[in-house]
C-alpha positions in Angstrom: -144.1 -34.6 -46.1 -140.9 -32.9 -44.9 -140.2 -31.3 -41.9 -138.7 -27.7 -42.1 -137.3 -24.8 -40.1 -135.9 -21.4 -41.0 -133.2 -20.3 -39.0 -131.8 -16.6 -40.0 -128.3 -15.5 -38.1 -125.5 -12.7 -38.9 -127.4 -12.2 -42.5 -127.6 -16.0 -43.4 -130.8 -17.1 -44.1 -130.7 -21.1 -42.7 -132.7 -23.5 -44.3 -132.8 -26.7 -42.7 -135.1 -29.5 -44.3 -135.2 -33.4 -43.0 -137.6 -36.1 -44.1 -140.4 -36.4 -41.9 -139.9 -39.8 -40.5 -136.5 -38.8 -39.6 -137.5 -36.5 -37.1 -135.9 -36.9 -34.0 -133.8 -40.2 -34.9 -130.1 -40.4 -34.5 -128.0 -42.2 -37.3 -124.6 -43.6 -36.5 -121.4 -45.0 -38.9 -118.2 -45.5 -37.4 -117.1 -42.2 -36.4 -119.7 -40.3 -38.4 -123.2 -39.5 -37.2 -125.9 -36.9 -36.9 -129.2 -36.1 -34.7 -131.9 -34.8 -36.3 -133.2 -32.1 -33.8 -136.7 -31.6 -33.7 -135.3 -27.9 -32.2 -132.9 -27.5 -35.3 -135.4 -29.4 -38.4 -139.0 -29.2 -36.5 -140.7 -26.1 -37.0 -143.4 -26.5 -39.6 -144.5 -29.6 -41.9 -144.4 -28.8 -45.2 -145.8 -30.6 -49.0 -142.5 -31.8 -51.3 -143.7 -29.2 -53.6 -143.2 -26.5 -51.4 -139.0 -27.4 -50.8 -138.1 -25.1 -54.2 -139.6 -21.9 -53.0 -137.8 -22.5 -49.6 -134.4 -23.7 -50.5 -134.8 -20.9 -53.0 -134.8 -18.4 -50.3 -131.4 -19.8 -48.3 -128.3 -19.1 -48.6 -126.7 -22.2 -46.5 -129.5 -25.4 -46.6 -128.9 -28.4 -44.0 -131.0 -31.6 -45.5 -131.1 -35.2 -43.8 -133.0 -37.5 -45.1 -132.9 -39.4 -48.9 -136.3 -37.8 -50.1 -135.4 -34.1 -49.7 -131.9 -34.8 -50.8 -133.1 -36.3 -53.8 -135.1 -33.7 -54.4 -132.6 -30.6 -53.6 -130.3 -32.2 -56.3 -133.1 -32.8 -59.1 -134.2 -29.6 -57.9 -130.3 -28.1 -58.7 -129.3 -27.4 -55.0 -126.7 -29.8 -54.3 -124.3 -31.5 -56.4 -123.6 -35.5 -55.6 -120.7 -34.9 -54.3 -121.9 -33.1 -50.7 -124.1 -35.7 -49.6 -122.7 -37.7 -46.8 -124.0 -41.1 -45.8 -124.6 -41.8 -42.1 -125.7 -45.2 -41.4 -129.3 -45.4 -43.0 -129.8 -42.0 -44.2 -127.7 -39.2 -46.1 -126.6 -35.3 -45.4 -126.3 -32.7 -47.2 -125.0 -29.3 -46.4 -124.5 -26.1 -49.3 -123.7 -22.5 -48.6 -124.3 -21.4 -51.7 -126.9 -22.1 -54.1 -126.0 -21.6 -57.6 -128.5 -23.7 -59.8 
């Protein structure tokens, strides 16, 4: 299960996805880190089949979390080399989506 919100701002169209059990936690390495905001990620619970239709309507996507990152890059939405690792999880950020 993942954990979605839709966030939609000066013509953007948001997208910000986290693992479910990430919810709320903080992750913390050295000088990098990142909350995952129930406010920002916590809108609706969705089924791992649903992320393609979703990401597919975004034009910036915000991921934490290494089962929907996995997924965005099988799924062509980020390449490797955006996803940042913060202590036990990893980020990922796109503004555009070109699959």
């Amino acid at each position: 299960m993942l954990s979605l919100k839709i966030h939609k701002a000066k013509g953007e169209t948001i997208v910000a996805v986290c693992d479910l059990e990430v919810l709320g936690c903080k992750f913390l390495d050295g000088e990098k880190r990142i909350e995952v905001y129930r406010s920002f990620y916590g809108d609706r619970v969705i089924e791992e089949g649903e992320l393609d239709r979703y990401l597919g309507e975004a034009t910036i996507i915000n991921l934490v979390g290494k089962r929907v990152v996995d997924m965005a890059i099988k799924l062509g939405y980020v390449s490797q080399d955006r996803v940042l690792t913060i202590g036990e999880t990893v980020h990922a950020q796109a503004a555009t989506l070109q699959r």
